[in-house]
Legacy VTK file of the C-alpha trace (Angstrom):
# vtk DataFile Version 3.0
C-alpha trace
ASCII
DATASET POLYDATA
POINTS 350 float
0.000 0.000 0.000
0.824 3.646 -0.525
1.988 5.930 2.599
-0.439 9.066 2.324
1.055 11.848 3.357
-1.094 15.190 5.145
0.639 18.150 4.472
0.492 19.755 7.736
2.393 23.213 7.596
-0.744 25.016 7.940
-1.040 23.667 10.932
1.930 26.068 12.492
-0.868 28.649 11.841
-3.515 29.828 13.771
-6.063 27.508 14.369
-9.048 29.042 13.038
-10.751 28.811 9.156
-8.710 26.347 7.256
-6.144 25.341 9.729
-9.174 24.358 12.424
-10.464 21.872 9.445
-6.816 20.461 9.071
-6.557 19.789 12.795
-9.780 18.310 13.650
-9.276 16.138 10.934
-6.168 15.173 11.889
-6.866 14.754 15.707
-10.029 12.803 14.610
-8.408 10.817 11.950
-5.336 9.143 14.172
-7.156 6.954 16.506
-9.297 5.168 13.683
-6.692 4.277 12.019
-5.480 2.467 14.975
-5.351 -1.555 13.072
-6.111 -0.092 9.810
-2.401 -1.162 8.575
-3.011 2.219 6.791
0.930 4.212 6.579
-0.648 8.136 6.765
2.194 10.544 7.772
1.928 14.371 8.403
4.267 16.434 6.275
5.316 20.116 7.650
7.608 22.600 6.663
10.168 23.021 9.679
11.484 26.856 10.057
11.315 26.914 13.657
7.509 27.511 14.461
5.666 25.312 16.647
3.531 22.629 15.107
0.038 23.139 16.749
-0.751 19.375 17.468
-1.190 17.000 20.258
0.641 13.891 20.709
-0.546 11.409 18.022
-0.403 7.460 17.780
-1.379 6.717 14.488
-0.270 9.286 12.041
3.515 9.784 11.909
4.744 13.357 12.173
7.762 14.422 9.435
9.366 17.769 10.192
11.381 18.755 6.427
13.473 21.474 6.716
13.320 24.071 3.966
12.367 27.563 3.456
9.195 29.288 2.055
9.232 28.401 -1.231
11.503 25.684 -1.418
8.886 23.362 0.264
6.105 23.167 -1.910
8.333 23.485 -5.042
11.244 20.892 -3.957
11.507 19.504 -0.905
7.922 17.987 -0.589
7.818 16.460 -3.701
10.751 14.699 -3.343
9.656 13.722 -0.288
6.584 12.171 -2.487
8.744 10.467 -5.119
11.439 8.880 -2.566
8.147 7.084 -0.740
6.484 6.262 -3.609
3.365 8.536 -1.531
0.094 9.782 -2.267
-0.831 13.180 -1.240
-3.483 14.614 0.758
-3.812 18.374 0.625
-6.684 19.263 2.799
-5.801 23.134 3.244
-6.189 23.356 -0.251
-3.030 22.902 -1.261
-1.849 21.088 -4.696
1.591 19.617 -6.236
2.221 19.014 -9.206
1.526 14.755 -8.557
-1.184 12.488 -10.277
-1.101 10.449 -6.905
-2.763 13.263 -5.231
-6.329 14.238 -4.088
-7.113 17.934 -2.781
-9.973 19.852 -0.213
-10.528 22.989 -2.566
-12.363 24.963 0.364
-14.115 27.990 -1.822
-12.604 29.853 -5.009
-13.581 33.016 -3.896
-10.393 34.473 -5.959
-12.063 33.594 -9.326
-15.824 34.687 -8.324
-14.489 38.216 -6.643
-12.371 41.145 -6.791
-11.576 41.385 -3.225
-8.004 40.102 -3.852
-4.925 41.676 -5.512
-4.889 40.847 -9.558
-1.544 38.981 -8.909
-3.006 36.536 -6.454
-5.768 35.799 -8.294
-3.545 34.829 -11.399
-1.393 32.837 -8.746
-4.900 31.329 -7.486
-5.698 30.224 -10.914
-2.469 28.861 -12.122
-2.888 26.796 -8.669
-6.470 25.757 -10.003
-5.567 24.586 -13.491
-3.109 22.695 -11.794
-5.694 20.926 -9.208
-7.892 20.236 -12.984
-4.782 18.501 -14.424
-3.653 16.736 -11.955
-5.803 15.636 -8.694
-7.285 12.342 -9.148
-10.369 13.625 -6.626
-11.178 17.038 -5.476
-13.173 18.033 -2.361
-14.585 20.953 -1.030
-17.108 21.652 1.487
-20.291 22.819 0.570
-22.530 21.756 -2.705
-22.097 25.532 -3.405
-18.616 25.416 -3.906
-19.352 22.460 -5.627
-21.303 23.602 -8.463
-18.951 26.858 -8.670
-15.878 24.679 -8.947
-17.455 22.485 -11.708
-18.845 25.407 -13.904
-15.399 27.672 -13.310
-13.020 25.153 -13.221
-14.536 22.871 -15.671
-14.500 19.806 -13.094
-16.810 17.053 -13.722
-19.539 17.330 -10.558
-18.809 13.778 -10.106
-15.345 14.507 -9.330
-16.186 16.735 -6.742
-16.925 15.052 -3.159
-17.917 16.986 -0.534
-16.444 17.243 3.033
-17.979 19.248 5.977
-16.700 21.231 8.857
-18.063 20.363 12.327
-18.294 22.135 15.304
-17.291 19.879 18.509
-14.351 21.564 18.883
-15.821 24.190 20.980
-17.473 22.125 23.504
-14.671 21.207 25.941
-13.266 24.819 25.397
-13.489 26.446 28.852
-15.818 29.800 28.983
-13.469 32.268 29.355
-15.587 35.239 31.007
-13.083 37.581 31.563
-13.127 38.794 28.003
-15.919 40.920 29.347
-13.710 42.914 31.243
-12.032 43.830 28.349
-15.252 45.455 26.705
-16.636 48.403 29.099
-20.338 48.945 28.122
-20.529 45.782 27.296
-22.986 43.685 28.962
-24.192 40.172 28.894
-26.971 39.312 26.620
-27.466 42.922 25.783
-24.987 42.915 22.475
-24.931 41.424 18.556
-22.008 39.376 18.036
-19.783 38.634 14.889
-16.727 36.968 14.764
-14.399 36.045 11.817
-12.253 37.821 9.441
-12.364 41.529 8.050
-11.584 41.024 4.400
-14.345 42.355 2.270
-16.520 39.205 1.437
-16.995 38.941 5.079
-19.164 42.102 4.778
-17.964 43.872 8.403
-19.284 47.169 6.737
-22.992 45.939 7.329
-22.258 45.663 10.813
-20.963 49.216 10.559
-23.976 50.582 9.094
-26.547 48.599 10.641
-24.571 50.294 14.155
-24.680 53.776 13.214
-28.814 53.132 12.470
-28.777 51.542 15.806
-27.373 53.450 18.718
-29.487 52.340 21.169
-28.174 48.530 20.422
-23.999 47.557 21.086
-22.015 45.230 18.764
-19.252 43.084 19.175
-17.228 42.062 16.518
-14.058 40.315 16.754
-11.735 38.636 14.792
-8.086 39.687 12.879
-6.010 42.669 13.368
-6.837 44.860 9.916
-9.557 47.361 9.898
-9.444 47.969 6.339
-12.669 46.510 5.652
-14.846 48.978 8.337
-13.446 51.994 6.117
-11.840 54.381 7.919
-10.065 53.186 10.891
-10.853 55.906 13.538
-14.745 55.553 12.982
-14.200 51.769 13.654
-12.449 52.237 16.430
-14.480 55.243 18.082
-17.703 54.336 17.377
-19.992 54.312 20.977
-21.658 51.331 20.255
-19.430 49.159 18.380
-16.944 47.454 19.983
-13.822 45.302 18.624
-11.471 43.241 20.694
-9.396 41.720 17.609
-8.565 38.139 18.188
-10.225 36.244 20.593
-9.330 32.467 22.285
-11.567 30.137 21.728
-12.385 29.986 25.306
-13.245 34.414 24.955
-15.768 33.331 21.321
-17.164 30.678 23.711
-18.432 33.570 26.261
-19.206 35.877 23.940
-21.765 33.397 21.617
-22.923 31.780 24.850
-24.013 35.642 25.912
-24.832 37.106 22.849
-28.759 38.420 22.253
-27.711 37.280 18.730
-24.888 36.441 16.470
-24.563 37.987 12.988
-22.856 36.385 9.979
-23.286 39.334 6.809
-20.911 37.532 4.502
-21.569 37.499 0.736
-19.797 34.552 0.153
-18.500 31.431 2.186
-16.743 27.971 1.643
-18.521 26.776 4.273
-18.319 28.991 7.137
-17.998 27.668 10.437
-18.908 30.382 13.114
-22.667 30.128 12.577
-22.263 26.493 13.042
-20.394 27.109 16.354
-23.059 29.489 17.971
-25.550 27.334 17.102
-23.745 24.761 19.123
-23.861 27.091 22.036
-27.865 27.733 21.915
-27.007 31.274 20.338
-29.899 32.701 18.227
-28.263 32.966 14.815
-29.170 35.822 11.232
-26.899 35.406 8.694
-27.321 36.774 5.000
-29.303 35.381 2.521
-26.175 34.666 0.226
-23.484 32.220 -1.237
-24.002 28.756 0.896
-25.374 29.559 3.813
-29.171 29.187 3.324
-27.790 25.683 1.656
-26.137 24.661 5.033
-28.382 26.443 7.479
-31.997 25.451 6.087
-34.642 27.188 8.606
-32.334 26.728 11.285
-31.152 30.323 11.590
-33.050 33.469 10.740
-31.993 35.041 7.287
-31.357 39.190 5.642
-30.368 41.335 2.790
-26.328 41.555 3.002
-27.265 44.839 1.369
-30.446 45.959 3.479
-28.429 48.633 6.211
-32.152 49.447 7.404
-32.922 45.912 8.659
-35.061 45.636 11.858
-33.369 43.567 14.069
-35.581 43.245 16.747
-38.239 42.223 14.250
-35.109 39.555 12.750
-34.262 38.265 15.992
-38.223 37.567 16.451
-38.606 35.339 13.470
-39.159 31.624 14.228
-36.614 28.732 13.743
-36.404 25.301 13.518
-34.183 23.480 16.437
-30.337 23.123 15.255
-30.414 18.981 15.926
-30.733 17.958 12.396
-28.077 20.526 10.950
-25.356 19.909 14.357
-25.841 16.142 13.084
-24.871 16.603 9.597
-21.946 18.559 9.989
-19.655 17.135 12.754
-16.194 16.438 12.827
-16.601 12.340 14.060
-18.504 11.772 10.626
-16.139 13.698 8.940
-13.080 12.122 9.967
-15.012 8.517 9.692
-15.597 9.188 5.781
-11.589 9.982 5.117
-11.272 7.064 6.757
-13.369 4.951 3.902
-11.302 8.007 1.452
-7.504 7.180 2.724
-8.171 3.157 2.188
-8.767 3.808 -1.394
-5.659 6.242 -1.864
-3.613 3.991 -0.136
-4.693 1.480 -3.049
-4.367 3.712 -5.861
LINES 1 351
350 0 1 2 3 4 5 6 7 8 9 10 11 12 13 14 15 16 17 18 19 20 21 22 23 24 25 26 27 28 29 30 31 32 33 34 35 36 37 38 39 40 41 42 43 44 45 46 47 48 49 50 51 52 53 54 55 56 57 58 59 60 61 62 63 64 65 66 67 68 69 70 71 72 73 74 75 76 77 78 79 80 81 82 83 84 85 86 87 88 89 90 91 92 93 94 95 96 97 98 99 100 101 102 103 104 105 106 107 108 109 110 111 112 113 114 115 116 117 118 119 120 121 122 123 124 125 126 127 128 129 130 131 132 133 134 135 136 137 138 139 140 141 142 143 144 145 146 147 148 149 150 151 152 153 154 155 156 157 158 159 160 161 162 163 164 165 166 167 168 169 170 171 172 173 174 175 176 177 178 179 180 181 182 183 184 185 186 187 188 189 190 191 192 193 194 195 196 197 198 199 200 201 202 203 204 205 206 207 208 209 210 211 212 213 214 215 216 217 218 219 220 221 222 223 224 225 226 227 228 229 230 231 232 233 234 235 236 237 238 239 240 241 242 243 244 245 246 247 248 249 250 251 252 253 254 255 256 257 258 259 260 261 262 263 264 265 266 267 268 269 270 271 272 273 274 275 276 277 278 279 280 281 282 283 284 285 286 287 288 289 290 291 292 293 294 295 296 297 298 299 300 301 302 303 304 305 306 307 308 309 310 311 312 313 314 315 316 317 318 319 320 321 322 323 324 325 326 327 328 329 330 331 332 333 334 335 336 337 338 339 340 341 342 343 344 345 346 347 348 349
């Protein structure tokens, strides 16, 4: 059988977005494969950062030195060729290897403008080379899945799909003193957002919908850059709107738990996990009418214009919803990590 080998390198990110999918799926993945026979190893680029993992039995870790660029260009693929390996790149990332599936988690780059022209051409170099090479490509929602296929020219069939989950928040202490950090901020008596401030997120409906709303206080956190609120003193002076920047997991756990409701504007989404999460935590969830997210959410959350700055929200946050059971159920982390179970036997064949 084939070794399969995880490139892990994301994984000496932050562990939020992409890199969260990467490690559940790794932490999830190592004890099942305990008497599999299965030979998966984890692949990261060593330049002195700290690879955010716990101890594994299963899945064999391979620190390869080399810098930036010489990873993905050089050393990994040899890496590939000397084991004879297949390669899993679930943080969509692609070589240049027919013995190679990849999790393509959204192609925003070729739908919007929001990047810079010269990533965008890098992001679709990197896409013609997922068409010509990957033997499978994943991504998470049937969304992406149908904008892959018509964009990339990717045969539906080809396509699997892979969800996030959202377990990884339940033995994640509370962490309450994040309230003392936000003066005027007061449990269940705030909106909530959380995730990052590039444009497709859509901060700049929270920003209008606040300045409409004085009487109501918003929290959003998440990332350092303020670009996306406009100008940077309004974001930061405005009475009502508050923004801590990054937050612990054990801080977002407080502040969905608390929340009188959390807001997801976002014009387009892979997936998007923090709706997910505060649904979890019994949170009353509104999230635009846009991209995947009515797909994912069904009448499980409440739904508005991603354009509409004159939205009622007490009227929104009134709206009936159906319990979260059915949705939590679908998208978890144990069934995801149980179906690249059924995926790494056949790679390992291949």
């Amino acid at each position: 059988m084939r070794p399969i080998v995880i490139n892990g390198t994301v994984l000496c990110d932050p562990i939020t977005g992409i890199p969260r999918y990467v490690y559940e799926v790794v932490t999830r993945l190592d004890p099942l494969l305990e008497g599999t026979g299965l030979d998966v190893r984890l692949c990261y680029r060593d330049d002195g950062r700290p690879l955010q993992l716990p101890p594994l039995k299963n899945i064999r870790i391979v620190p390869l030195k080399a810098i930036r660029y010489s990873y993905n260009l050089v050393v990994l693929p040899h890496y590939l060729r000397k084991h004879r390996a297949f390669f899993l790149g679930l943080a969509s990332d692609m070589l240049m290897t027919r013995h190679s599936a990849v999790v393509l988690h959204d192609i925003r780059p070729l739908v919007l403008d929001t990047d810079r022209g010269f990533f965008r051409f890098k992001f679709w170099v990197h896409c013609q080379s997922i068409r010509a090479f990957a033997q499978r490509v994943y991504t998470v929602s049937g969304d992406q899945r149908r904008l892959i296929s018509r964009r990339l020219g990717i045969p539906p069939d080809k396509i699997g799909l892979t969800y996030n989950g959202w377990e990884h928040l339940q033995p994640v202490q509370s962490d309450e003193s994040i309230f003392q950090k936000l003066p005027g901020v007061e449990k269940g008596g705030y909106y909530y957002a959380l995730g990052s401030l590039a444009k497709h997120k859509n901060y700049r409906w929270i920003r209008e919908v606040a300045a409409r709303n004085p009487d109501k206080t918003f929290v959003v956190a998440g990332g350092k850059d303020l670009a996306a609120f406009g100008d940077d003193a309004d974001a930061v002076t405005a009475g009502n709107l508050h923004y801590p920047g990054y937050v612990t997991d054990g801080e977002n756990k407080a502040l969905m738990q608390h929340c009188k409701m959390f807001l997801h504007p976002a014009v387009f989404e892979g997936f998007g996990i923090p709706p997910l999460e505060a649904l979890s935590l019994g949170a009353p969830v509104a999230v635009a009418r846009a991209s995947c997210l009515p797909e994912l959410y069904g009448d499980t959350v409440r739904y508005f214009d991603p354009q509409d700055y004159g939205v009622d929200l007490d009227a929104l946050a009134a709206q009936p919803v159906a319990p979260p059971g059915a949705v939590l159920q679908k998208y978890s982390w144990p069934a995801t990590a149980a179906a690249w179970l059924s995926e790494l036997r056949r790679f390992a064949q291949s």
